[in-house]
C-alpha positions in Angstrom: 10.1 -13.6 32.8 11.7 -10.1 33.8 11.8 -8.0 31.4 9.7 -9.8 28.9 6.7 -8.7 26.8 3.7 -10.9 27.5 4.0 -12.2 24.0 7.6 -13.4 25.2 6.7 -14.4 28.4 4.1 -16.6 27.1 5.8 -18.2 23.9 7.1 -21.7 24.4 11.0 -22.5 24.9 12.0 -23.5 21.9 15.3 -23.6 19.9 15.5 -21.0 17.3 17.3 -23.1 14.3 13.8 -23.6 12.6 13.4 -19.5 12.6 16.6 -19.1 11.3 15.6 -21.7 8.3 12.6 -20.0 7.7 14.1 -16.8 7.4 16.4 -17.6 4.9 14.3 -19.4 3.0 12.2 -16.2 3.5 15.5 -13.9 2.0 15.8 -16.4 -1.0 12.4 -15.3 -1.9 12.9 -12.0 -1.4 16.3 -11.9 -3.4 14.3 -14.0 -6.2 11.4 -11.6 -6.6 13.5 -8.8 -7.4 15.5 -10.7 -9.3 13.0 -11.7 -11.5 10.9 -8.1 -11.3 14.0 -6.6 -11.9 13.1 -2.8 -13.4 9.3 -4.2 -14.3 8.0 -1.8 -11.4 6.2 1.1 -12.3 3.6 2.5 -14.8 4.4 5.5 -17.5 1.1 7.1 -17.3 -0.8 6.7 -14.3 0.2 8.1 -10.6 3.9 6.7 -10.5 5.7 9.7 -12.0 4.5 11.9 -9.7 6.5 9.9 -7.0 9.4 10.9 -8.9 8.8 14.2 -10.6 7.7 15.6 -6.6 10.9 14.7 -5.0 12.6 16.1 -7.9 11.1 19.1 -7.8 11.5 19.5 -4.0 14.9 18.6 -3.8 15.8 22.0 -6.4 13.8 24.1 -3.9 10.2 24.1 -4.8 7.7 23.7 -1.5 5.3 21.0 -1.4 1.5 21.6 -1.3 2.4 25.8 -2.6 4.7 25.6 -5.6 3.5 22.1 -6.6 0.3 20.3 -5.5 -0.5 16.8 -4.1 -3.4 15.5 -3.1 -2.1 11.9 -2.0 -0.8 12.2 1.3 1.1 13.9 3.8 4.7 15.5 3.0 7.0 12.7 5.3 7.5 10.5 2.0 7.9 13.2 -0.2 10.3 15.3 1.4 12.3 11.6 2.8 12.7 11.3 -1.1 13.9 14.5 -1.7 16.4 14.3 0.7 17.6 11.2 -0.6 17.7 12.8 -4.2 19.6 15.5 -2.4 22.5 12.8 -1.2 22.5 9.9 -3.7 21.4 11.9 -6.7 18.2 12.1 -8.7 17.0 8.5 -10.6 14.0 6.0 -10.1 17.0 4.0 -8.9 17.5 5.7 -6.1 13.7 5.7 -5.2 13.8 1.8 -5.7 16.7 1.1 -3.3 15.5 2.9 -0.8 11.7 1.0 -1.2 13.8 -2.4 -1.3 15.5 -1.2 1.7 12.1 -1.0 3.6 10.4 -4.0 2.3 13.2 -6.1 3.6 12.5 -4.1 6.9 9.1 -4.8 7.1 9.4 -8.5 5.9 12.4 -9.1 8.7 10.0 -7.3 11.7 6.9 -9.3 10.6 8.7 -12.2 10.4 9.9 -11.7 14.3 6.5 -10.3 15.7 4.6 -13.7 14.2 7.8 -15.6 15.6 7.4 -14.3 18.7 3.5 -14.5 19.2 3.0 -18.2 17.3 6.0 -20.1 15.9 8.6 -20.7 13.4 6.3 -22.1 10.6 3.3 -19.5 11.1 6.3 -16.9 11.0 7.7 -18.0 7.8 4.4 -18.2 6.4 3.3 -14.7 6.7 6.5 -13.7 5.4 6.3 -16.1 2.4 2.6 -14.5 1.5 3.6 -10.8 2.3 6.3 -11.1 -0.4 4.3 -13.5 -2.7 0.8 -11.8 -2.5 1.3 -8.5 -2.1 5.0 -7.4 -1.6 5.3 -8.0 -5.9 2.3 -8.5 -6.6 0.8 -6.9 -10.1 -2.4 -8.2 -10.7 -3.7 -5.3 -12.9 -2.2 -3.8 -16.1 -1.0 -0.9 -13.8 2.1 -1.2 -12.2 2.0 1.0 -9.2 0.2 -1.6 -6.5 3.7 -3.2 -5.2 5.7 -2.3 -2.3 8.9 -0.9 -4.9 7.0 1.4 -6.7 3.9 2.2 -5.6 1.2 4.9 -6.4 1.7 6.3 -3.4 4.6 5.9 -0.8 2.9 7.4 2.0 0.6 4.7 2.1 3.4 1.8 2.2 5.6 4.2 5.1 2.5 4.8 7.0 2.3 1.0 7.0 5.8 0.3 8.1 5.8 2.8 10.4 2.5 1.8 12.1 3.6 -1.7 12.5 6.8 -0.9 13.9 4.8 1.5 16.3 2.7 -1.7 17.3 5.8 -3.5 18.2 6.6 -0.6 20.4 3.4 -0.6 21.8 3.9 -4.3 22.9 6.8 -3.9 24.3 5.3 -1.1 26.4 2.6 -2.9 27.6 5.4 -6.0 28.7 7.7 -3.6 30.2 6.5 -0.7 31.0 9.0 2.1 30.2 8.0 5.9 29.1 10.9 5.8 26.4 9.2 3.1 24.4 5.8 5.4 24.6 7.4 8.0 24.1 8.9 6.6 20.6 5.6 4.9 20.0 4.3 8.7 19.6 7.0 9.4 17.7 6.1 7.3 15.4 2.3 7.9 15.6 3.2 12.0 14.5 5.1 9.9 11.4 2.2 8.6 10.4 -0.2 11.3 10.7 2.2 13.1 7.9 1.5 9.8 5.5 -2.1 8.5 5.1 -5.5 9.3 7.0 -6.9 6.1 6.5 -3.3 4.4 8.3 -3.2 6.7 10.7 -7.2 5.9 11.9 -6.4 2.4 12.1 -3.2 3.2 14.5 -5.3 5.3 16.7 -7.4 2.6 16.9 -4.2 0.1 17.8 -3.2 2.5 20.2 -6.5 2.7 22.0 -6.6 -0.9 22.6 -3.1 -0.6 24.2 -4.2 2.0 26.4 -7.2 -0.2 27.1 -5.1 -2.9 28.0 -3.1 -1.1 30.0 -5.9 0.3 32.2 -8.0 -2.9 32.4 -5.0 -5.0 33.5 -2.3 -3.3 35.2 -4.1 -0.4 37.4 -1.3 2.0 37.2 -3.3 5.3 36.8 -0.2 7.3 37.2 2.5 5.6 35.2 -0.6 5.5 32.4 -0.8 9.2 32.4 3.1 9.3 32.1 2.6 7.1 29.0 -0.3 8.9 27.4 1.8 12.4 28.2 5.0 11.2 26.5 2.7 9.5 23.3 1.4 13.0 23.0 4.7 14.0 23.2 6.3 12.3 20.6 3.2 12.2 18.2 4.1 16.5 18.2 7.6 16.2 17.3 7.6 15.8 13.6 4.5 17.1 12.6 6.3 20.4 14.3 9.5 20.1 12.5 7.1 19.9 9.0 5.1 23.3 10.5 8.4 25.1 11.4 9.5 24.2 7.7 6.5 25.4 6.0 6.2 28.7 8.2 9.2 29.6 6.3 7.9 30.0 3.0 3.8 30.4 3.7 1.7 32.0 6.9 0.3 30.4 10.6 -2.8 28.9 8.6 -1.4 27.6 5.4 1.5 25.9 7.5 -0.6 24.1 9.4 -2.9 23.3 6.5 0.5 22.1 4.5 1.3 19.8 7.7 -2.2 18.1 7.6 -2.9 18.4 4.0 -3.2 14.6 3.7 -6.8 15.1 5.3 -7.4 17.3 2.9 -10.1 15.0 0.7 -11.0 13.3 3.7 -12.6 16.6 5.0 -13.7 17.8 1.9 -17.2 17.2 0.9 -17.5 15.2 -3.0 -14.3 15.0 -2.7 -15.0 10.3 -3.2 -18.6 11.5 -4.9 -17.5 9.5 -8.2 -18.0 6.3 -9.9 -14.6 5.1 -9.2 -14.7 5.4 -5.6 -18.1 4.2 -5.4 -16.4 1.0 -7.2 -13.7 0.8 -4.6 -15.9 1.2 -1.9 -18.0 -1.8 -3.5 -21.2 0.8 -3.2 -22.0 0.1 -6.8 -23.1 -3.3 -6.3 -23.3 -3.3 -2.6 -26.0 -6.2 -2.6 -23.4 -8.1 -4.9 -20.8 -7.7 -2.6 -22.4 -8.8 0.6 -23.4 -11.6 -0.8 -19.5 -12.7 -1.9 -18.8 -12.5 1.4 -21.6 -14.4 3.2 -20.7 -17.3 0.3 -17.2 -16.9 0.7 -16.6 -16.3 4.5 -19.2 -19.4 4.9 -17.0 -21.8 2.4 -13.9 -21.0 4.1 -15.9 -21.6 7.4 -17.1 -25.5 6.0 -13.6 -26.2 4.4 -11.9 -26.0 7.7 -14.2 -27.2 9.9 -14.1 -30.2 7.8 -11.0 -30.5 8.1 -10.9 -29.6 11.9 -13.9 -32.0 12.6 -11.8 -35.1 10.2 -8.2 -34.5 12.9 -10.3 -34.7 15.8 -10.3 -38.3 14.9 -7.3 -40.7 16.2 -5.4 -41.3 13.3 -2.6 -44.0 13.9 -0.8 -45.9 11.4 -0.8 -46.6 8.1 -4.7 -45.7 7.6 -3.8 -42.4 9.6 -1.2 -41.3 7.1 -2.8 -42.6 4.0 -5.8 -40.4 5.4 -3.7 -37.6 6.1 -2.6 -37.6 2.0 -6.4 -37.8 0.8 -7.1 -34.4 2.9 -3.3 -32.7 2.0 -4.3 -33.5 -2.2 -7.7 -32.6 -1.5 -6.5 -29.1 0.1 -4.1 -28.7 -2.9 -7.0 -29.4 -5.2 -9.6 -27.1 -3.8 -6.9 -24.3 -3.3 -5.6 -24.7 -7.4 -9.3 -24.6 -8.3 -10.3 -21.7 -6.1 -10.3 -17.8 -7.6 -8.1 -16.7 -5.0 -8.8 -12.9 -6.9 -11.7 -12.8 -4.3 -9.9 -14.3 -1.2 -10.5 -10.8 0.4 -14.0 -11.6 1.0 -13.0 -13.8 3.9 -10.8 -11.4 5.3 -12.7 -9.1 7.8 -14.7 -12.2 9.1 -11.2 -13.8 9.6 -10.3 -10.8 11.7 -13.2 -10.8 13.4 -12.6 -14.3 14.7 -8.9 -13.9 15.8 -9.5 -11.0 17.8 -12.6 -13.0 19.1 -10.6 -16.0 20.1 -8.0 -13.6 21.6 -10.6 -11.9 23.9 -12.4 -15.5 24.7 -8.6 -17.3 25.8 -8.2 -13.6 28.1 -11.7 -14.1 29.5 -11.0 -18.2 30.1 -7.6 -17.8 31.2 -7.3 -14.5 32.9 -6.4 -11.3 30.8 -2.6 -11.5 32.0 -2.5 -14.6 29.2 -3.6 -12.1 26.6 -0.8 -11.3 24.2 -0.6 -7.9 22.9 0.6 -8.0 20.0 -1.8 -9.9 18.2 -4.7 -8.2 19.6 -3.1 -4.5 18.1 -2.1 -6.8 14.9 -6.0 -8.4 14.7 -7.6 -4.3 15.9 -5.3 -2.5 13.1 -6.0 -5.4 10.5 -9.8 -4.7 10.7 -9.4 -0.9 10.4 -7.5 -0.7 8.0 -9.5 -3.3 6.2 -12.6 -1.0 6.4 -11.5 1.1 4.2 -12.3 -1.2 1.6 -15.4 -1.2 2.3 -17.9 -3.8 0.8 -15.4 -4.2 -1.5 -11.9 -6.3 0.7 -9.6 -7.6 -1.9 -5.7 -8.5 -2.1 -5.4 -6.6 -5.5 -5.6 -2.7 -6.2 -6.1 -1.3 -3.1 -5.7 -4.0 -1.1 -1.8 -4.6 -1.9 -1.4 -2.4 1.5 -5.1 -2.0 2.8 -5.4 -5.9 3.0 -2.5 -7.2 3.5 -2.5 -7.0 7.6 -5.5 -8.7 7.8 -4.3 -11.2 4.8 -1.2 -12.3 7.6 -3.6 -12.3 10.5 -5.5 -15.3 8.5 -2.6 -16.9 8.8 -2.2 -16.6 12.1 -5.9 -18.0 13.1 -5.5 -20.6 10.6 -1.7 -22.3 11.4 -1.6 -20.8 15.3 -5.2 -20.0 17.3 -7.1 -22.6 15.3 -4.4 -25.6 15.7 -4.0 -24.8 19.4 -7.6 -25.2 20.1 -7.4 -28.5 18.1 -5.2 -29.7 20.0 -6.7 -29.0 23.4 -9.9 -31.6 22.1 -7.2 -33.8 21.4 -7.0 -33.7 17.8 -3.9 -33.8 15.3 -3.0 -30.5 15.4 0.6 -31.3 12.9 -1.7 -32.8 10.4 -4.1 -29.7 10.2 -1.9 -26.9 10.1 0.2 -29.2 7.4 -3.0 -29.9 5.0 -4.1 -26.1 5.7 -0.5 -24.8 4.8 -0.7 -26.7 1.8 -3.7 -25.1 1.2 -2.1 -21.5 1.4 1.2 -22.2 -0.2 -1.1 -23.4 -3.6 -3.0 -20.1 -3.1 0.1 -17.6 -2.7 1.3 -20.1 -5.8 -1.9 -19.0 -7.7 -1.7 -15.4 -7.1 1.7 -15.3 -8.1 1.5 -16.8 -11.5 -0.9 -14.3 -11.8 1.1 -11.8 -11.1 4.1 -13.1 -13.3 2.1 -13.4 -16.2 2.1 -9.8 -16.0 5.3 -9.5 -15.2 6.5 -11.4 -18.4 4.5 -9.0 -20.6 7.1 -6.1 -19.6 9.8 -6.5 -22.0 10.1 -3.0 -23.4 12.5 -0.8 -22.3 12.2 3.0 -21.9 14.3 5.8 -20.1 17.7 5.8 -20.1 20.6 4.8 -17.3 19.2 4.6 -13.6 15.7 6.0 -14.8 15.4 2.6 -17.4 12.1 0.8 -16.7 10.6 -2.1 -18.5 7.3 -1.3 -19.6 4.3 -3.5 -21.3 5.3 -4.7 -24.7 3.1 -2.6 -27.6 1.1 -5.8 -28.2 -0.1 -6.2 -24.4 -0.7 -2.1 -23.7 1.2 0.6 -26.2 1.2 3.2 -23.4 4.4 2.9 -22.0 5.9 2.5 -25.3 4.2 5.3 -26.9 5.4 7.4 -24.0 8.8 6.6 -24.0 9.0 7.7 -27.8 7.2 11.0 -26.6 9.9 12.0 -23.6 12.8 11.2 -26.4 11.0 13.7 -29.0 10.8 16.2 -25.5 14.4 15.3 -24.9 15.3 15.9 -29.0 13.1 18.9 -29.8 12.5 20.8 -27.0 14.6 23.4 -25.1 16.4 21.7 -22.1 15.0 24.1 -19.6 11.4 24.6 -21.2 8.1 24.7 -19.6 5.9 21.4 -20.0 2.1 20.4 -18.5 1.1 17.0 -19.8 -3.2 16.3 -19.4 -4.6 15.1 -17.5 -1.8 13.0 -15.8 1.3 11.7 -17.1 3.9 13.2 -14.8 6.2 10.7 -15.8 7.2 12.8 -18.7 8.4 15.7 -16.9 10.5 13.7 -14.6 11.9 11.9 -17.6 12.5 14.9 -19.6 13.6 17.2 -16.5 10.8 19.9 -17.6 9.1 21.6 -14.8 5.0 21.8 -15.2 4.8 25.7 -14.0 1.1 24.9 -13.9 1.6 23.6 -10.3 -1.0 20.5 -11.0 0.2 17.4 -12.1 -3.6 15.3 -12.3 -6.8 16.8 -13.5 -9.7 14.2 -12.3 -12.7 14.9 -10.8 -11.4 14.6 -7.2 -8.9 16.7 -7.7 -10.7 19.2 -9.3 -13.5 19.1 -6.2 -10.9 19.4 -3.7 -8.9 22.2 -5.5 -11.7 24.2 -7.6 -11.6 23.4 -11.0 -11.9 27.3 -11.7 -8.5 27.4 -9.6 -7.0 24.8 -11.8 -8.1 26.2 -14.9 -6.5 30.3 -14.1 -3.5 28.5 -13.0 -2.7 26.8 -15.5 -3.7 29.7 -18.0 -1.6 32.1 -16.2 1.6 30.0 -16.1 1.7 29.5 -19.9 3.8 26.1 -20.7 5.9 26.7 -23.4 4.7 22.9 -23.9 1.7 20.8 -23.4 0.9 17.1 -23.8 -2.5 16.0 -23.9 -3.1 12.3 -23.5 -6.4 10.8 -24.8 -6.8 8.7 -21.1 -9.8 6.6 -20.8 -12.0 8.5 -17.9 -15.4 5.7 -18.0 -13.8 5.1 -14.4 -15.2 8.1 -13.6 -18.2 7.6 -16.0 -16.8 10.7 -17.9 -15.4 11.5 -21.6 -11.8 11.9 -22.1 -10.0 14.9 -21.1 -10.9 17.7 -23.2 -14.3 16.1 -24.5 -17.0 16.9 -21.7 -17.5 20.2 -20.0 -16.7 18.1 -16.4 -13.5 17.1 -17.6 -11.2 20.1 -19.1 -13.5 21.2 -22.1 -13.0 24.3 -21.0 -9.3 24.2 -20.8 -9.4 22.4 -23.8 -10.4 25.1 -26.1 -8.0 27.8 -24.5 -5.3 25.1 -25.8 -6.4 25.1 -29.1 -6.6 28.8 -29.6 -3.3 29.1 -27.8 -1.3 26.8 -29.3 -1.0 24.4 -31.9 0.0 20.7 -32.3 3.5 19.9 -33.3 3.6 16.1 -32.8 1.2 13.4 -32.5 1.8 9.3 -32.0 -0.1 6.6 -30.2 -1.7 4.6 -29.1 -2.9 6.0 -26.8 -3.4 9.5 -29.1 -0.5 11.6 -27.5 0.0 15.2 -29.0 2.5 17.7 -28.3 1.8 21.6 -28.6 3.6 24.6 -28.4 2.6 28.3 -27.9 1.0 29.1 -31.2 3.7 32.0 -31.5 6.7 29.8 -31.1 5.1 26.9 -33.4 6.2 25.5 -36.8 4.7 22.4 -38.7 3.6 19.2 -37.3 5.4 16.4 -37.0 3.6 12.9 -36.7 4.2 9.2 -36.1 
């Protein structure tokens, strides 16, 4: 077919009414979610205010990574926000339109890239579990690891971006054309301003595509065209952000400000702590391994069976009254399966796509191989590995595993059923019992979810800033803060000075205080990669008129709260106290207010 991708070229004919069914049943879901999550995105305390308070902060004039630091990512998403603040004004509103905007973005190009590479079905599928599973997902008391407000925004762009860079990079290998490398660079340099660990696992996308290119089309010259405009492209943003920054800081700290989201990655202790040990699974590695030999090797004997029981002619009435045995059974196993720990499957699920991929090139000549789903199945996995021992769909995993989540789908309702039916089996009947299988698990996970969801019936901040937050019987936090940014926005000077310890950045954003501190977290990895002796002058030198110190529960760390061991703001601590003095307390958590001892009257309490 002229002109065509090879994923094109070697999809069937096929009328495209059942794709247009599937993605509106795909939009009702999508319209439904936020319907029903409506302002239950978010969390007061932890991570999610700095997405707000940054933007706001950059958009009056302040420079990322000098006036204000950030340890997250790369400055794309930030200053993207700021600019939007800029046009469309400054509310959490605006930030969730704009993440809405992108999520339906993402959902429509998965939907066509599976379309394209399998079928209507396996397209709608994938679409269904990326909104069900992971788009609104909120499996943890912490509302930040969902696609509309998450704890970072970097890591959800670098994820759109890098899959829309993978669709380029298909279409490149198909047809050929420097401008579609040349964008596919472009969006490579996007990335490379978001996350590290995204970034890695495009790199690695984009040398298979080079890879394919050499090995099958023997076009040394056109190659080096492609390579020289990737390079091209990948330069052009990441030079904008240094011509920016050279403005306001020198050569070195420019550059350092451009690539600051390697920052941790390059700095040594920076993941030397109990919680990243626990996100890596390193804590009980032997535990780990073993979850996913005994669930990689259940999901292995569940569809084998089921495999091995369609190879069989089924005709008739015994045929269908078969078939309904194996579709309950399916439904049974999947309602009575912890789907929490589906993850463990996931990089052996990867591994056997991309396996089946490279063993249908080898049979049937590498022209047959379609390049999307190989760059899909090679990005899956390395992004996946960042998870370490530990692959899950929660936490983490909202973004992390979600790729390789979708490409499960793909081996289970596309590559697997195709083989299936080459032996002559009842391919239909598989891929409908297995479906059934999946739709009870996304089911599962989002009851989960809504459970959580239905706990958030509190509402704090005002107009386009209102959130619902955790009633006080579920979690008090959110609660308890919202009382403490009205007593900021009631008793405190509206262009004051306030720091809140050791996170809780949400407060300044809601009370439009600036932190002159400069540091909005105090853990131990932020104190590793910026010097906790840094921190500590800083923060003495700028002097809030204001500080808020929130009695946070550090054991994820394995440390004391903030304030209560000498590797976690002891120090500080006692500067505060002979500095200033407390003028309101409330909880739970234990929240208290202080002023500069000078400017200080009597305590107020709650």
């Amino acid at each position: 077919m002229a002109g065509s991708t090879p994923d094109e070229a070697n999809a069937p004919a096929r009328s495209h009414l059942p794709f247009a069914l599937g993605g509106a049943a795909v939009a009702v879901c999508f319209v439904y979610l936020t319907v029903q999550t409506w302002r239950k995105w978010g969390d007061m305390l932890v991570d999610f205010g700095v997405q707000l308070y940054l933007p706001w902060t950059l958009s009056m004039g302040a420079v990322l990574y000098q006036n204000v630091s950030y340890l997250t990512g790369g400055p794309l998403s930030q200053y993207y926000h700021a600019g939007l603040f800029r046009v469309f004004g400054v509310s959490l509103l605006t930030i969730v339109v704009s993440n809405l905007a992108i999520l339906f973005l993402l959902v429509a190009l998965v939907c066509w890239c599976f379309y394209r590479m399998s079928d209507a079905w396996t397209a709608t599928m994938a679409g269904l579990a990326l909104l069900l599973v992971f788009a609104f997902g909120h499996y943890t008391e912490r509302g930040i690891f969902n696609y509309v407000s998450p704890y970072s925004h970097e890591l959800v762009h670098g994820l759109v971006l890098s899959i829309i860079v993978l669709w380029l990079l298909s279409r490149w290998l198909g047809e050929q054309k420097i401008p579609l490398a040349l964008l596919a660079g472009l969006g490579s340099g996007l990335v490379l301003l978001t996350k590290p660990e995204v970034f890695l696992a495009l790199a690695l996308a984009q040398g298979a595509a080079l890879t394919l290119f050499w090995r099958g089309q023997h076009k040394p010259v056109l190659l080096a065209q492609s390579v020289l405009a990737m390079i091209g492209g990948a330069v052009l943003a990441p030079a904008a952000f240094f011509l920016y920054f050279i403005q306001h800081e020198d050569f070195r700290h420019s550059l350092r400000s451009v690539l600051w989201a390697w920052t941790p990655v390059l700095t040594e202790g920076a993941a030397d702590n109990n919680f990243y040990r626990w996100c890596l699974g390193l804590n009980a590695p032997a535990v780990h391994g073993k979850l996913i030999l005994y669930e990689t090797a259940g999901l292995a004997l569940i569809v084998g069976a089921y495999a091995a029981f369609f190879r069989r002619k089924l005709d008739g009435w015994q045929g269908k009254t078969l078939f309904v045995l194996a579709a309950i059974s399916a439904i049974y196993l999947a309602h009575n399966f912890h789907w929490g720990s589906c993850g463990y499957c996931l990089p052996a699920v990867c591994v056997a796509s991309l396996g089946l991929l490279v063993w249908q090139a080898w049979q049937e000549g590498a022209s047959r191989l379609q390049p999307f789903p190989f760059l899909w199945g090679v990005f899956s996995l390395a992004l996946l590995a960042k998870l370490g021992l530990f692959p899950r769909v929660w936490h983490y995993g909202f973004v992390l595993a979600m790729p390789a989540f979708l490409d499960g789908i793909y081996l289970l309702l596309w590559q697997l059923p195709a083989l299936l039916e080459k032996a002559g089996g009842r391919a239909g009947y598989f891929r409908a019992v297995v479906s059934l299988g999946l739709l009870t698990g996304c089911r599962e996970l989002r009851l989960d979810s809504q459970f959580i969801y239905e706990q958030r019936t509190a509402l704090v901040g005002h107009g386009s800033d209102a959130m619902l937050v955790f009633k006080p019987s579920f979690r008090p936090s959110g609660v308890t803060l919202g009382r403490v940014a009205d007593w900021i926005q009631t008793n405190t000077p509206p262009h004051c000075t306030l720091a809140v310890l050791p996170d809780g950045a949400m407060l300044n954003y809601l009370s439009r205080r600036i932190n002159p501190a400069g540091y909005l977290r105090w853990n131990p990895t932020e104190e590793t990669v910026f010097g906790r002796d840094n921190m500590n002058r800083s923060f003495m030198r700028a002097q809030p008129e204001f500080i808020i110190l929130i009695q946070l529960d550090m054991d994820e760390y394995g440390i004391k709260p903030f304030g209560q061991d000498p590797r976690n703001g002891l120090e500080l601590k006692r500067w505060i106290d002979a500095h200033y003095r407390a003028v309101y307390q409330t909880g739970p958590p234990n929240v208290t207010v202080y002023k500069r001892s000078t400017l200080a009257g009597a305590i107020d309490s709650e």
